[in-house]
N, C-alpha and C positions, 0 to 999 in steps of 0.2 A: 586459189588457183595459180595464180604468177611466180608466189615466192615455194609454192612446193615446185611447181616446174622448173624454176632455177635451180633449186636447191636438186632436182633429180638428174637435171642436164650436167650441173657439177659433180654429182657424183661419175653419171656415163664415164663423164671424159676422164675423172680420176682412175678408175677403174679401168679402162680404156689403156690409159697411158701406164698402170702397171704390169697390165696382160702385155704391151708392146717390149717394155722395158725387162721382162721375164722377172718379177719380183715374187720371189718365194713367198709360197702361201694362196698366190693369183692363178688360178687357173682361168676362170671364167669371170666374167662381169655379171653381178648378181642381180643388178638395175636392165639387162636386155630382156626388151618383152614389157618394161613396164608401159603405159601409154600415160602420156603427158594430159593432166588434166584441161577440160576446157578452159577456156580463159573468156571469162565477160570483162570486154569492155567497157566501164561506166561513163559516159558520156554526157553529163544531165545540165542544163541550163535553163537560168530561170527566164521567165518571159517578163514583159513589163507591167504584165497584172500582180506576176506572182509577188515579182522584188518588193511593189508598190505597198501589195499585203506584209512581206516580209519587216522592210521598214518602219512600219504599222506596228508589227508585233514588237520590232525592238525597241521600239520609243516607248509602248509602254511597260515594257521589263522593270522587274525589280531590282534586278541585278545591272547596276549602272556601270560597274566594271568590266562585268563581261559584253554586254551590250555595244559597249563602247568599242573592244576590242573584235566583234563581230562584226561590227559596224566598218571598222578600218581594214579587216576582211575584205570585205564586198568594193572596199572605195582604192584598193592598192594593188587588189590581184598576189598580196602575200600568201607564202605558207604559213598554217595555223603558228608552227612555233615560228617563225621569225617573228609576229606578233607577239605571240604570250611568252617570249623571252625576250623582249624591247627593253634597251634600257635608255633613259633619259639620255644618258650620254652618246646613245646612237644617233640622237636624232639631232641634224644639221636643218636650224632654222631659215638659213640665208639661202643654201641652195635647196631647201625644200627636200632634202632627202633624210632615210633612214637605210642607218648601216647593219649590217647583218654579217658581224665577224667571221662566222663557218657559216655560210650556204650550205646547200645539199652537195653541192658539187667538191666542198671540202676547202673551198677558196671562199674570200670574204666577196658581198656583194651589196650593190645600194638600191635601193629602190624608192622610184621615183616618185614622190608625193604630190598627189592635184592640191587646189589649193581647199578643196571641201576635206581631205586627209588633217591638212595642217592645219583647220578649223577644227576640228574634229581632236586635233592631238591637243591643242590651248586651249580648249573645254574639259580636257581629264585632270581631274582633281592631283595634285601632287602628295603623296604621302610625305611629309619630312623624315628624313634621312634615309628614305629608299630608293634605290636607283633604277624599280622596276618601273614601266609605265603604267603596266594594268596588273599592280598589283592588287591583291585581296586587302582590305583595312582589315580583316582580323587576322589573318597570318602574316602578311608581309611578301608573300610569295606570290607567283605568278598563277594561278591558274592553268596548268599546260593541257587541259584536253577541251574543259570549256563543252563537254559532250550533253552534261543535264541542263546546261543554262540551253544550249543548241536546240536540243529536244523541245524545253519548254515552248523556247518562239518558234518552232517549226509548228506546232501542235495549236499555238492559240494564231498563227499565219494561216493554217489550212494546208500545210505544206506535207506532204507525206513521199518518202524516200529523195528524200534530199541531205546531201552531206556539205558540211562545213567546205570541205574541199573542192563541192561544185560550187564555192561563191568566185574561187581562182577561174574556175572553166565558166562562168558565167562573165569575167571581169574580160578575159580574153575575147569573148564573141562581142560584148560589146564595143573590144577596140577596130576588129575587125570590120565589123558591121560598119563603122564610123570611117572605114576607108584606110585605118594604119595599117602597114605592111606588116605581114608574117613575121619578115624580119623585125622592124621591130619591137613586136609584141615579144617574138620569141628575148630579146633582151629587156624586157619589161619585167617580164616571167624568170627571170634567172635561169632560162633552159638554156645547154649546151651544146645542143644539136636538135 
């Protein structure tokens, strides 16, 4: 829904801007008349039964990589890849942060680790001479969707429509909840506005 409606609303205005600009070939805008699809808002947060369950499921996962890095999910309020593209070298022990060379925003950003995070990061197994944090032991690579390990603990947690990305919107209500200000969860969250 979102990315067709952007993608249609840019065409309008291009289209738009050649019928203004009298660009041979334009007579008419081929996109008027289309109707902008609905857009669902996904909005899902877990409760304190559900995470309790969820927790549950990942501790007893097989996959200790991925686990771990879903784990740091729910405990940081990161986006999935700024986790599953971690490298050792992001990660600043003394101030408890990890860096995140390109955010979404296109600018580098840090995010600020609890001290259950940095517990959490001194428990992940070190591959010698890879600089991924949750890499795979048999590729050496990152995992970047983490969608069948997700599914797995969704499914043995009881958990059904729930995305990886509502652990972000679950990490926020409970800053909120706890009394931090908008603002600054909103810099918690690498949001820009």
């Amino acid at each position: 829904g979102a990315t067709t409606n952007r993608s249609l609303v840019l065409l309008r205005y291009m289209f738009n801007l050649a019928r203004k600009w009298k660009t041979p070939g334009v007579q008419e805008n081929p996109t008027a008349g289309l109707a902008l699809a609905p857009e669902v808002q996904r909005q899902r947060f877990l409760s304190p039964v559900e995470i309790a369950r969820l927790v549950a499921a990942i501790e007893a996962d097989d996959n200790r990589i991925a686990a771990q890095a879903i784990t740091l999910l729910l405990l940081s309020g990161a986006r999935k890849s700024e986790v599953t593209k971690a490298k050792w070298e992001y990660v600043d022990w003394d101030k408890c942060t990890l860096l995140v060379p390109i955010a979404k925003s296109g600018r580098p950003r840090t995010i600020a680790l609890s001290a259950a995070a940095v517990d959490l990061l001194r428990s992940v197994e070190r591959l010698p001479g890879n600089p991924y944090v949750f890499a795979s032991s048999f590729t050496g690579r990152p995992s970047l969707t983490l969608q069948s390990e997700w599914e797995r603990i969704c499914r043995r947690a009881g958990l059904s429509g729930v995305r990886l990305h509502d652990l972000r919107h679950t990490y926020a209500s409970f800053l909120v909840n706890q009394g931090v200000s908008l603002f600054v969860v909103q810099g918690l969250l690498g949001h820009t506005s």
